[in-house]
N, C-alpha and C positions, 0 to 999 in steps of 0.2 A: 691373631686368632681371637676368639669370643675369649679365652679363657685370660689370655693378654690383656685383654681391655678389662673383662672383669676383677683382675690383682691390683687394675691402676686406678680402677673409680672406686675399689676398697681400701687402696693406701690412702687415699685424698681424703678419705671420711675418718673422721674422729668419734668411734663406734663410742659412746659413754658403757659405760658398768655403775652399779651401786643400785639407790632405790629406782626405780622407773614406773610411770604408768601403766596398764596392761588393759588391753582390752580382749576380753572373753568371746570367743568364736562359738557359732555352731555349726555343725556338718561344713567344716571348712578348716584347713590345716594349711598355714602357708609355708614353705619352705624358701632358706637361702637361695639367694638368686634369682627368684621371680615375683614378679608385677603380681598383684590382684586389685581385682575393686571390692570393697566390702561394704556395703548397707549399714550403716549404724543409727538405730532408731532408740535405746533405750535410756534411759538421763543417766545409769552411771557409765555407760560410754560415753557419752557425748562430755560429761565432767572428765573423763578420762581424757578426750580430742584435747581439751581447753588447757589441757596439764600439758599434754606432747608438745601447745602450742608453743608455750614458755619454756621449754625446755628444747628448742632447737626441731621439737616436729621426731623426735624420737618415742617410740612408743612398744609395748610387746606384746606380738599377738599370741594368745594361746588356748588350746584347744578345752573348752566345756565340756565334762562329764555328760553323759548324756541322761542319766539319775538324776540329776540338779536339775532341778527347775526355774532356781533362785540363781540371783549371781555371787559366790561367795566364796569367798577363801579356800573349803574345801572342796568347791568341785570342781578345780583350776587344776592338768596335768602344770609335773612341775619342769617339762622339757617341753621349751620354745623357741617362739625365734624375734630375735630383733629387728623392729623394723624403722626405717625413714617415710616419712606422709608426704608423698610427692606432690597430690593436689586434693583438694577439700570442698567438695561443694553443698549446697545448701543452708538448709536454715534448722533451727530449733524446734520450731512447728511440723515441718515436714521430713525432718531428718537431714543425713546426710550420707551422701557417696563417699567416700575415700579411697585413693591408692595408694597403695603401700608397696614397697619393694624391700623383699626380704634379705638381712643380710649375714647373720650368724646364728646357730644355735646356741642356747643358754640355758643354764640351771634357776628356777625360779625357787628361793626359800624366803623366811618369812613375809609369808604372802599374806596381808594385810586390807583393811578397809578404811582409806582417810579419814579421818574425824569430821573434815570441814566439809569439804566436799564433795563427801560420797563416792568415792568410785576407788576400784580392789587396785592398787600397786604391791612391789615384790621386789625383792633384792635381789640384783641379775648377776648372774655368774657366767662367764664366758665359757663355751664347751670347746674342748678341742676333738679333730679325730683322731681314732688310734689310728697308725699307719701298720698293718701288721701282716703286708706285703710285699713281694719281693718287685722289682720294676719289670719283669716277666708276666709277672699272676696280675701286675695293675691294668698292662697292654690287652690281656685275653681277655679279662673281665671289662675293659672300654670296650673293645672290638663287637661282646657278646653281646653287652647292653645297646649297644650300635645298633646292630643286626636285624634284633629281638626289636626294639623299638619303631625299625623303619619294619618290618612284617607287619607287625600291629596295625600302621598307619596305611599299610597298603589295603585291610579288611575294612579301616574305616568307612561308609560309606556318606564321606562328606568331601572336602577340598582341605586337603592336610600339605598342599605343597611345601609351601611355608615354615611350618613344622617340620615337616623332614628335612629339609634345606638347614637347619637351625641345629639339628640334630648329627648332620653330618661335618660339621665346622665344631663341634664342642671335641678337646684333645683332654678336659678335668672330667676323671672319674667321680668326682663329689659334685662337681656341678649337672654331671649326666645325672647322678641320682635323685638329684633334685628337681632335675627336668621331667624324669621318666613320673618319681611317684608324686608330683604334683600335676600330673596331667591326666594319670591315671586313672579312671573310672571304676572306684574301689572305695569303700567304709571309711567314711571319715576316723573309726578306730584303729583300721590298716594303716591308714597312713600316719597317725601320730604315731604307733609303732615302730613305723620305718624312721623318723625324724627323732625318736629316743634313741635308735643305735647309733652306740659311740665307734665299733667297729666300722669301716667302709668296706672289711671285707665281706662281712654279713650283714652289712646293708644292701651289699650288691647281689648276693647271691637268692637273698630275701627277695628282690627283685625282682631277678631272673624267674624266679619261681614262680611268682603272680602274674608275669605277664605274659608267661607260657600259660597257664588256665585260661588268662584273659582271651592271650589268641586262640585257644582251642575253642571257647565261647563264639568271639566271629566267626572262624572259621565255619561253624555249623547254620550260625545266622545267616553266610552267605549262600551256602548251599543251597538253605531253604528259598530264598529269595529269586535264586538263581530255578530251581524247581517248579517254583512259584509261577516264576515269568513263561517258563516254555509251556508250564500248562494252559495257562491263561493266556490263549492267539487274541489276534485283533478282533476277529470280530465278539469276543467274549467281553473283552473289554470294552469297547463301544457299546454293547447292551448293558453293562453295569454303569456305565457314565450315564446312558440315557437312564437310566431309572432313576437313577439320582437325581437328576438333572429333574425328571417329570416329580418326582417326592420334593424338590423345592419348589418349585411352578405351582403343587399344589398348597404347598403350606405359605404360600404366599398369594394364593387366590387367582391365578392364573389357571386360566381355560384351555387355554393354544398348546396344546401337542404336539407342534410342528416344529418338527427338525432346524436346523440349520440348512444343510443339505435339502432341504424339502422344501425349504421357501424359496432357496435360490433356483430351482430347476419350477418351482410355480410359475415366477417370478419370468423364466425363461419363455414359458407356452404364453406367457401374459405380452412381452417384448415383441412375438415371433423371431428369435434369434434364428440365423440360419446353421446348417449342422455346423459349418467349420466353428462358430463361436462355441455353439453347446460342447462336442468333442474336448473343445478348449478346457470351456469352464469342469467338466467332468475332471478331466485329469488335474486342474486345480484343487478340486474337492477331494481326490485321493489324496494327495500329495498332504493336505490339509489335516484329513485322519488319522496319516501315517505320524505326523510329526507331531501333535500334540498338542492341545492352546501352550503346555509350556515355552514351547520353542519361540522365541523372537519374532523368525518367518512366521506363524503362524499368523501372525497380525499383519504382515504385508499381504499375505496370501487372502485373506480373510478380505482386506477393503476391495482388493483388484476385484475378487470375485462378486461381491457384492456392487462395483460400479459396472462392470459387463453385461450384468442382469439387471441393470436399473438404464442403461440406455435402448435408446428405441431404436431397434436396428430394422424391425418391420413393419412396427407401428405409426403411421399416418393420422393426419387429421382426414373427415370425411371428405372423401373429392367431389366437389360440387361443379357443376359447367360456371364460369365465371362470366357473370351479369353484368355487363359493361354499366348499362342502367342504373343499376343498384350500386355499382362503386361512384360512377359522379355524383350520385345523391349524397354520399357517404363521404367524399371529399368536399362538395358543397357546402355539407352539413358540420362538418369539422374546419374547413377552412376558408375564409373570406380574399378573396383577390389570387394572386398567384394564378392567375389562366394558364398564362405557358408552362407553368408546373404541372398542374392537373391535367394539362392536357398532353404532357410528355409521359405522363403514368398510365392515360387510360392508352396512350398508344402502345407502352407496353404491355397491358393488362391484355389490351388484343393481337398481338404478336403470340403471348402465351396462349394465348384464345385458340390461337389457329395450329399452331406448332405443337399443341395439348402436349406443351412441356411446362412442368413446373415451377422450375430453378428460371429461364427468361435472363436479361439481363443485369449485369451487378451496375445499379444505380450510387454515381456520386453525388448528392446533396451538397453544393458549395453555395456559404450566404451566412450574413454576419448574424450571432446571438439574438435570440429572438424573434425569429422568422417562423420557426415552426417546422425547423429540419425534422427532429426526434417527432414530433408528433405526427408528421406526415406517413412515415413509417407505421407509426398504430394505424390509422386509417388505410393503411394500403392490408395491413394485415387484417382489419375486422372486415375490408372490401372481400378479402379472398376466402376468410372463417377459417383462420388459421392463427396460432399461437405466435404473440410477438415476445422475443428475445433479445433486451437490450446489453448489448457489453461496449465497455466505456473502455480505449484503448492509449487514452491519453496519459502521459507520459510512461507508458510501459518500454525501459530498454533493455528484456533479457528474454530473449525470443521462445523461453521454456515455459513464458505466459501464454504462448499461440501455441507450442509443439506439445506441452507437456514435461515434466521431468521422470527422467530415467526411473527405474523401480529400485535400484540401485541406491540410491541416496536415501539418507535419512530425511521426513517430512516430504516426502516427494507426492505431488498432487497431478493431475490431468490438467490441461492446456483449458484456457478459457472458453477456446471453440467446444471443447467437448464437455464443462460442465454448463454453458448455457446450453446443448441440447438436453441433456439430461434432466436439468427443469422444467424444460418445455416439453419433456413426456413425448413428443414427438418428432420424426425423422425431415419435415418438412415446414418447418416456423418460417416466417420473416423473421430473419436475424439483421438486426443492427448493429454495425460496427462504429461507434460513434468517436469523433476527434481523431481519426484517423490520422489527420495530418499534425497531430502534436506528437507521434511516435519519437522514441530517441531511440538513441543507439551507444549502447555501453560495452562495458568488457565481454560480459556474457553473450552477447549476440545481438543480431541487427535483428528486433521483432519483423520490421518492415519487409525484411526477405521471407521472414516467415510466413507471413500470409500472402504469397505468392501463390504460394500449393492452394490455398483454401480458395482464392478468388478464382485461381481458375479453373473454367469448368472442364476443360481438357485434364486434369489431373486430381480435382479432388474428388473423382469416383472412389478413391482410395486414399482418402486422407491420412495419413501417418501420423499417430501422437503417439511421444516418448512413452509415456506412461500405457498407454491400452497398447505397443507392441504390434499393434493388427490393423488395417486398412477400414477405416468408416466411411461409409458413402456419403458425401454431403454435394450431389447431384440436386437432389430434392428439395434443397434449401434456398429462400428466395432474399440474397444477400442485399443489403443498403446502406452503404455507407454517409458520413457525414462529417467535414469539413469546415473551416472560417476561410479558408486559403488553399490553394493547390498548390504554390509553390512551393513547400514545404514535403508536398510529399514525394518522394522518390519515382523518377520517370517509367521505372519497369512496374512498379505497382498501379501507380495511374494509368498507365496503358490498360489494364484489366479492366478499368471502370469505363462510365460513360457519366461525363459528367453534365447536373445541371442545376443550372445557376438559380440562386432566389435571391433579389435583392433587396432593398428596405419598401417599406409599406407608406406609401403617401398620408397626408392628414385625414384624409376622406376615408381611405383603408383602415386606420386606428381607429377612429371613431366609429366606425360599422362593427368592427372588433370588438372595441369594448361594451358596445350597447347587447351585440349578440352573444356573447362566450366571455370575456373577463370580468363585468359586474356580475353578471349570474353565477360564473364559480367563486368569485371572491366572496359574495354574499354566503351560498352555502358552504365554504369551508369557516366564515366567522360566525354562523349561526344567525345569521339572518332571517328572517320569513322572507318569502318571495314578496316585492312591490313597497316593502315597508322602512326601503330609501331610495329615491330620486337624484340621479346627477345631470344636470342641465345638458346638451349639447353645446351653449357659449364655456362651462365650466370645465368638461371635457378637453374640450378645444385647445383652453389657457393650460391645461394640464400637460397636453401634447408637446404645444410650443413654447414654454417659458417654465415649465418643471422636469421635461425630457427631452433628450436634444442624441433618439438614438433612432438605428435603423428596425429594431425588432419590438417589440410590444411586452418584454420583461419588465423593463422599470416601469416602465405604465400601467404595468400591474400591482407594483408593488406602492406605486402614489395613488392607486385606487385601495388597495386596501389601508393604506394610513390615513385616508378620508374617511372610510366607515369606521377605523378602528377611532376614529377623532368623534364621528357625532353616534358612536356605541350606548352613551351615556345618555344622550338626550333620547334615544331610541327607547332604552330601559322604563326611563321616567313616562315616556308616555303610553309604555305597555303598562305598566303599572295604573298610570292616572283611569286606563281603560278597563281594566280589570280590578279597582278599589275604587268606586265612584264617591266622591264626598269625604277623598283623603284629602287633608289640610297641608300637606308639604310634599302631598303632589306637582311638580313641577314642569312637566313636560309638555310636549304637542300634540298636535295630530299629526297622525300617521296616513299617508306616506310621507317621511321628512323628507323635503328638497336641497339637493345642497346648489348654493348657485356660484357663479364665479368670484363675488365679491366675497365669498365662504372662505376661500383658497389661500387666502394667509393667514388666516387661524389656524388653520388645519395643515398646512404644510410651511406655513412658514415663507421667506419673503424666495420670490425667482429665482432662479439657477440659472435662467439663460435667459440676452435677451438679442430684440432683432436690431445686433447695432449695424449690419450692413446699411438697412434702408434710414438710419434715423441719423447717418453722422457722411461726412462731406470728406472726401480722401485729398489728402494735399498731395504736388506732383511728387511719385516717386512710390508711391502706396496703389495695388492693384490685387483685386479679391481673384483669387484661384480656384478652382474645386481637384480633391483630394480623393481619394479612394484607401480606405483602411479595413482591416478585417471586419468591425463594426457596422459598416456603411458608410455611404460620402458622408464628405464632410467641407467645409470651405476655410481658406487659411490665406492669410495677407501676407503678400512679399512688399518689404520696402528697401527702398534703395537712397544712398543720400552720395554726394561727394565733396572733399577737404583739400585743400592742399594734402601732396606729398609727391612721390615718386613715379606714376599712374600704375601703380598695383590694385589688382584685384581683390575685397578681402569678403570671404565668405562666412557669416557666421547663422546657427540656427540648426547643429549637428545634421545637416546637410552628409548625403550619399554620393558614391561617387559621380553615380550617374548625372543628379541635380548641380556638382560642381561643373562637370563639362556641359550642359544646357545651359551656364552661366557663360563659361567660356565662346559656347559659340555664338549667344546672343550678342558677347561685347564684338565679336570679328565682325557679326552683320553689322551693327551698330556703323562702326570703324570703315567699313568698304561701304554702306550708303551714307557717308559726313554729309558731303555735301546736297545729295538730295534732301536731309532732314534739316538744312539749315545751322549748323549746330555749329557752334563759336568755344566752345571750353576746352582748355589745351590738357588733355588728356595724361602728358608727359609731366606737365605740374600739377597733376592732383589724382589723387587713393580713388575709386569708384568703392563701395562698401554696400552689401547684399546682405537682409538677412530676412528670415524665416521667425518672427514670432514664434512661442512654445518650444525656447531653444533646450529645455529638457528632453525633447521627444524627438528620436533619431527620425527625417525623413530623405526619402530614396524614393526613385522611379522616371519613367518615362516619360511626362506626360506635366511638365512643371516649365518648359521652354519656353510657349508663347506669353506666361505669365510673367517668366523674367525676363524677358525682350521688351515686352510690355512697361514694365517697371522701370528698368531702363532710359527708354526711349520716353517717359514723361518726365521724368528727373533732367533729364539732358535738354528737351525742349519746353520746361516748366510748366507742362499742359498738364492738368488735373483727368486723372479717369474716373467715370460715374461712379459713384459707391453700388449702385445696384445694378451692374455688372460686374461678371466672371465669366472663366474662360479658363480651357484648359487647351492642352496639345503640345505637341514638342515639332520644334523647327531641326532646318538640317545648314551647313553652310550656304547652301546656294538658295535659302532662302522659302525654303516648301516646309509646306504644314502638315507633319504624320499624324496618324491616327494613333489613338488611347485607346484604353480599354476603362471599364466601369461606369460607363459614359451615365446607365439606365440609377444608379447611384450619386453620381458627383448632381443630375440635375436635379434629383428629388431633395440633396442636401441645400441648394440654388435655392428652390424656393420655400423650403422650409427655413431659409435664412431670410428670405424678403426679395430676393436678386428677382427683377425683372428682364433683364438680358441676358443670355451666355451665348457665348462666341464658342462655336466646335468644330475641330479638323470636318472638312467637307467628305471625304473617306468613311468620316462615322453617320451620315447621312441614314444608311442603314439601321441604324441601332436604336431610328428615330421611332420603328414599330413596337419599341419595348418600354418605351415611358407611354405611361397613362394617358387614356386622354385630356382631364381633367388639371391635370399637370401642365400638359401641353399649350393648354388653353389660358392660362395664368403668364406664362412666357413666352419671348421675343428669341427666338434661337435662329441664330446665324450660322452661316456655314462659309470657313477661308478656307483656301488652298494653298496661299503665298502670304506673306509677308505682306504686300503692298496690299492686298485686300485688308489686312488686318489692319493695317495703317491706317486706312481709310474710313471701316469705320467706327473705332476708336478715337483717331483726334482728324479726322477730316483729311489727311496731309493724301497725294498723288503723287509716287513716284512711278518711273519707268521699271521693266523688267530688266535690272541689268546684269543681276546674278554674280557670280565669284571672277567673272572676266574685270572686274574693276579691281579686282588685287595685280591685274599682270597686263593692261592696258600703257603702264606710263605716265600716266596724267598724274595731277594734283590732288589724290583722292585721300594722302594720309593727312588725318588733324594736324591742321598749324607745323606742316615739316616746315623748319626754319632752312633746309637748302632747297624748296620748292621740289625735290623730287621723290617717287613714291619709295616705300621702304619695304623690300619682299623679304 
C-alpha cells in the first residue's frame, strides 16, 4: 500500500534535527509527504540552497508571515516541515527551480540569521502527533475524508483521474491529511493552521469542515455552468465565436468576413460540384460546427472538406476543335526527328478528332534518357490548350501513393492521381505518369495493380481514392505514360497501354538539336545575349562523338553548357572592353566569340570516348557485336581464345542465362560442321574460353548468338574478322538466324562507333524502314538467314545445308574421335 512504501522510504532516511537551513515560503505551505517545485530567486535562499547543499540536501521550508516584507527571524511561523531537495536546477543569475519532498513536522526556535552567509537557520525540533483516537473514530474519519475528497474531485472541472486513483489506495489518516490540505484550494494561512495541529483528530475534522464549504462552492459553479450551457444553444454560440473571430480579423487588419463555411460552399459554385458532392461536403460542415476546432476530428474534417472543394469535378479547360495543323507545328516546333513518333500522336490527335472524346488512347512512351519522352507530353498538352500534370512514379512501392490513404490513419493524404489534379485546377489535363516501369512492389501493396483502375477507361469513370471515399471521374483525362524498358512492367498494366518506341538520335539529329533548342536554352538559362557565342558545326560534331557516347541529347547539354560556362569569362571581358572604350586591362574580344574544335580540350578536357572500332585490327577470336540497353545501342567485343585442358566450356563477362546457351549452341554447330570448316584442334585436349569485356556489367538476351558463333569459328580457323564490322542475331541448332529486336538502335550505335558493315537476321529486313536514311547511306547492311550465309560473307568459307542430320548420320563428323566413330 502507498502508506507501506511511505514507512519504508522514511525508515531509509536519516531525518537530521539541531540547527538547519530554512527557506522562507510565500503563499505556499508544503506538507509531509508531498513533492512541490518551489521558485527560489532571492540571495538569502539561494545561500540557504548552498548550506542544504553541504549538509546532505536537507533544508526547512516554512511559511512567511504575510506582514513581512523582509526575510527575518520574526516573520517565520515557528511550525514546519522538513524537507529532502530532490533535484535543483539552474543558475544564480536566473534563479532556481527546486523539488522538495516533505517529510516531518517540526518546531522551529531560535530562529536566527547566519553571520557569513546571510540566510535565516533555526533549531529543529521534531513534532509528533497526538494520537487521541480510538481505531474506530480513525476508520470513520479515513473513510470521510475519502468520501469528501473524491466529491470534490468529481466538481472539479479539470482531469483529476490520477488524483483520485492516489486517494483511494492511501489506508494513513495523517498522510490523507496532508494530501487533502495540500491540494486544497484555500489561504496559504488556512493551511499553515492545519499543518500547526498537533491533534490528527482535529486536523481531520478541521478538514472535513473546509472541504464541505469548498464543495458547496463547486457545487453552485457547476450549476451555473451547467445553466449557462443550456441557455447558450449552437447557434448562439457560433454567433459569439464569429464576432470574435471578425473583432480579431479586424485588430489585425484583415478585410475578409468570410466564413469558413462560406468559402468552402464559394469555392463549390467556383468547382461546379455535383449535388451528391455538395450534400456531402454540407453534412461535413455540420458535423464540423457541432464538434468544435477543440476536438482532434475537427482537423481531419477541416482538410477533407477543404480538398473536396478544391478539386475540379466540373471544371474543364476550354474545349477547342483540335487543329491537327497547329499540333504538327507544335511538335515540329518542339521536337527535331522522331517522324514515327509525331506521326503516331497526330494519328491519335485525330482518332480523338473524330470520336470528339477527350481521354483517346493511354500512350506508352518507351526510349532511353534523353530522347524527349517528358517533353513530348508538354507539347501534346500546349497542342490540345490543356494543363500538363507531371507525376514521377518511380520507385513508389505502397499502392496508398495511386489509391490514397484511409482518413483513418494519422498523416493520411490523397493518392498522387488526385493531388496532381488538384493542381491542375482542371478535370481534363494531360497527365503524365512518368518511369512507370521503375514501379516496386513492397509489403504495403503492389502500386502497379493500383493503377489498373486509373488506366482503364472502362473503370476510371469512377475512380476510388482511400482518402476522398467517393468515385472521381478521370474519363476526361488524357493519360501518357513513360518508360526506359517494358520489360519490367507488369503484363496486365501494359495491356492498357499502346506502346511506342523512340530510339536514339543519329549525329545529324544532335546537331540540328543542338543548333535549334539546346544552345538557345543553355545560353538563356546562363545569362547570355542571343549570338554573343558561336560553336562551330566541326566542334559540335567532336562533342557528339568523342565527349558523348549516348542515345538522348542530356549530356550533350550538359558539355554545351560546360563550354559556355568555360569561355563566360572571356565573354564578360569583352562586354566590358565594349562598353568602357580606352580601359587598359581590358582584355577580351570581339563578340560573337566562336568556340572552334581545337577549343575542346580546354574547355572540357581530354576525350571520353574514342572510335577504336575503325582505328585498331581484331586478332582471330575478337568480333564487334551490337547490344541494345535502356540507354540506347551500344557495341561490345566478344573474344574467344583456347588452352590445353579438358574441352570445357568456360564463360566469363557476367553473362545471362540466356547468352550462356547461345554459347552453348554455337559450340554444337561449330562441332557438327568440323569437317566442312576444316578445323584440326582436338577439342577433348583443350578449355574453349568466352568472354564478354566490361565484366562488371551483368549482360543477357537474345540476340548475342551469331556474334559468338562468329568468335568462335575465327579462333578455330585463325581467320581475323574486319574491325569495322558487327552484327547481331541469335542462331538455332539447326543452324537458322532469328530475328532481334532493337535493330533501329544497335545500327545507329554501329556507326556512331565507325562500323562500315553489320550483318542482320534477314527476318528484320523489315525494321530497315526505321533507320534513317542518312544512316543507311554510311552503311553496308547485310541480311543472313543460315549460318552458311554468315560464313560466307565473314571469312569467305562455302558449306552445304546440312543442318542437325550430321549429329545422327554415322560418319566421321566428331573432332579427332580416336575410335573413328560419331559420338550421340
Amino acid at each position: 500500500s502507498i502508506t507501506e512504501e511511505r514507512k519504508e522510504w522514511e525508515k531509509d532516511m536519516a531525518i537530521p534535527e539541531g540547527l538547519l537551513p530554512v527557506l522562507p515560503l510565500r503563499n505556499m505551505v508544503v506538507f509531509p509527504g508531498l513533492t512541490h517545485v518551489i521558485r527560489v530567486g532571492r540571495e538569502k535562499s539561494m545561500h540557504a540552497l548552498k548550506k542544504a547543499e553541504s549538509m546532505g540536501y536537507w533544508i526547512v521550508t516554512a511559511q512567511q508571515k504575510i506582514d513581512g516584507n523582509e526575510i527575518a527571524p520574526d516573520n517565520i511561523y515557528p511550525v514546519a516541515t522538513v524537507c529532502r531537495i530532490d533535484s535543483m536546477k539552474g543558475s544564480e543569475e536566473s534563479g532556481y527551480q527546486v523539488v522538495v519532498r516533505g517529510f516531518h513536522r517540526v518546531h522551529l526556535d531560535q530562529i536566527s540569521v547566519e553571520p557569513q552567509l546571510n540566510f535565516i537557520q533555526a533549531n529543529v525540533t521534531k513534532l509528533d502527533e497526538v494520537a487521541d483516537m480510538n481505531e474506530a473514530t480513525r476508520k470513520s474519519l479515513l473513510d470521510s475524508l475519502k468520501q469528501m475528497a473524491l466529491d470534490v474531485l468529481k466538481l472539479v472541472p479539470a482531469n483529476t483521474e490520477n488524483l483520485a486513483e492516489l486517494i483511494k489506495g492511501v489506508d494513513d489518516l495523517s498522510y490523507l491529511t496532508s494530501l487533502c490540505g495540500g491540494n486544497l484550494e484555500i489561504e496559504a494561512q488556512e493551511k499553515q493552521k492545519i499543518l500547526a495541529m498537533n491533534s490528527l483528530r482535529d486536523r481531520s475534522l478541521h478538514l472535513l469542515s473546509l472541504m464541505k464549504k469548498f464543495k458547496e462552492g463547486l457545487e453552485v459553479q457547476s450549476e451555473i455552468r451547467a445553466k449557462l450551457n443550456q441557455k447558450l444553444g449552437a447557434q448562439q454560440r457560433q454567433s459569439i465565436l464569429r464576432e470574435h473571430l471578425k473583432a480579431i480579423r479586424e485588430e489585425l487588419g484583415e478585410k475578409d468576413d468570410e466564413s469558413f463555411e462560406e468559402k468552402i460552399l464559394r469555392r463549390l459554385a467556383e468547382v461546379q460540384a455535383p449535388d451528391e458532392i455538395r450534400k456531402l461536403i454540407e453534412g461535413e460542415l455540420r458535423r464540423f460546427s457541432e464538434l468544435g476546432t477543440q476536438s482532434p476530428e475537427s482537423h481531419i474534417i477541416r482538410n477533407y472538406v477543404e480538398l473536396l472543394s478544391s478539386l475540379p469535378w466540373g471544371r474543364s479547360s476550354p474545349e477547342t476543335e483540335i487543329d491537327l495543323q497547329e499540333a504538327r507545328r507544335v511538335l515540329d516546333e518542339d521536337h527535331y526527328g522522331l517522324e514515327s513518333v509525331k506521326k503516331r500522336i497526330i494519328q491519335q490527335l485525330a482518332v480523338m478528332k473524330l470520336k470528339k472524346d477527350l481521354q483517346g488512347s493511354i500512350l506508352l512512351f518507351v526510349g532511353p534518357p534523353g530522347v524527349g519522352k517528358t517533353s513530348l507530353g508538354q507539347s501534346i498538352a500546349r497542342a490540345l490548350g490543356r494543363k500538363f500534370v507531371r507525376v514521377s512514379v518511380g520507385g513508389v512501392r505502397d499502392d496508398a501513393e495511386i489509391r490514397g490513404h484511409r482518413r483513418t490513419y494519422i498523416g493520411a493524404l490523397p493518392g498522387r492521381i488526385i493531388q496532381g489534379l488538384k493542381r491542375a485546377g482542371e478535370n481534363n489535363p494531360v497527365f503524365l505518369l512518368d518511369e512507370i516501369d521503375k514501379l516496386a512492389r513492397g509489403f504495403h501493396g503492389d502500386p502497379a495493380a493500383a493503377l489498373l483502375e486509373v488506366l482503364d477507361p472502362e473503370q476510371n469513370r469512377s475512380f476510388l481514392d482511400h482518402y476522398l471515399d467517393i468515385g472521381f471521374d478521370l474519363s476526361k483525362v488524357l493519360f501518357i505514360c513513360t518508360a526506359n524498358q517494358i520489360e519490367s512492367i507488369p503484363g496486365p498494366l501494359l495491356d492498357r497501354m499502346e506502346v511506342v518506341e523512340l530510339s536514339g538520335y543519329t549525329m545529324a539529329e544532335k546537331l540540328h538539336i543542338a543548333k535549334s533548342h539546346l544552345i538557345p536554352k543553355v545560353m538563356d538559362s546562363q545569362g547570355f545575349t542571343a549570338g554573343s557565342v558561336q560553336i562551330s558545326d566541326e566542334a559540335l560534331s567532336r562533342m557528339i562523338g568523342s565527349y558523348t557516347r549516348e542515345a538522348g541529347v542530356r549530356e550533350f547539354q550538359r558539355q554545351i553548357t560546360s563550354v559556355l560556362r568555360g569561355v563566360s569569362e572571356q565573354v564578360v571581358d569583352a562586354i566590358e572592353k565594349k562598353t568602357s572604350v580606352g580601359r587598359e586591362d581590358a582584355t577580351g574580344g570581339e563578340l560573337p566569340l566562336r568556340v572552334e574544335s581545337k577549343d575542346l580540350l580546354d574547355l572540357l578536357g581530354p576525350e571520353k570516348f574514342f572510335q577504336e572500332v575503325t582505328e585498331s585490327i581484331n586478332p582471330p577470336g575478337v568480333v564487334t557485336g551490337l547490344a541494345w540497353t535502356p540507354v540506347g545501342g551500344d557495341i561490345l567485343f566478344l573474344e574467344s581464345t583456347a588452352m590445353p585442358g579438358r574441352g570445357e566450356l568456360i564463360l566469363t563477362g557476367q553473362l545471362g542465362d540466356v547468352m550462356k546457351e547461345s554459347a552453348k549452341i554455337a559450340l554444337s554447330l561449330i562441332r557438327s560442321h568440323w569437317p566442312d570448316l576444316g578445323l584440326s584442334l582436338d577439342l577433348k585436349r583443350h578449355d574453349l574460353h568466352l568472354h564478354v569485356p566490361a565484366g562488371a556489367i551483368p549482360k543477357d538476351g537474345p540476340s548475342a548468338g551469331v556474334a559468338i558463333f562468329t568468335s568462335m569459328v575465327s579462333l578455330l580457323t585463325r581467320r581475323s574478322v574486319s574491325a569495322k564490322l558487327a552484327m547481331t542475331g541469335e542462331i538455332t541448332l539447326r543452324g537458322a538466324i532469328t530475328p532481334v529486336g532493337g535493330i533501329k538502335e544497335k545500327v545507329i550505335a554501329a556507326q556512331r562507333a565507325g562500323v562500315t558493315d553489320v550483318i542482320l537476321p534477314e527476318k528484320n529486313r523489315r525494321n530497315l524502314q526505321e533507320i534513317p536514311k542518312d544512316i543507311q547511306s554510311q552503311l553496308r547492311i547485310h541480311f543472313v538467314s543460315r549460318v552458311e550465309e554468315l560464313l560466307k560473307i565473314v571469312f569467305g568459307i562455302e558449306i552445304h545445308d546440312l543442318g542437325p542430320q550430321l549429329l545422327l548420320d554415322g560418319s566421321n563428323h566428331q573432332p579427332n574421335s580416336d575410335s573413328g566413330k560419331s559420338e550421340i
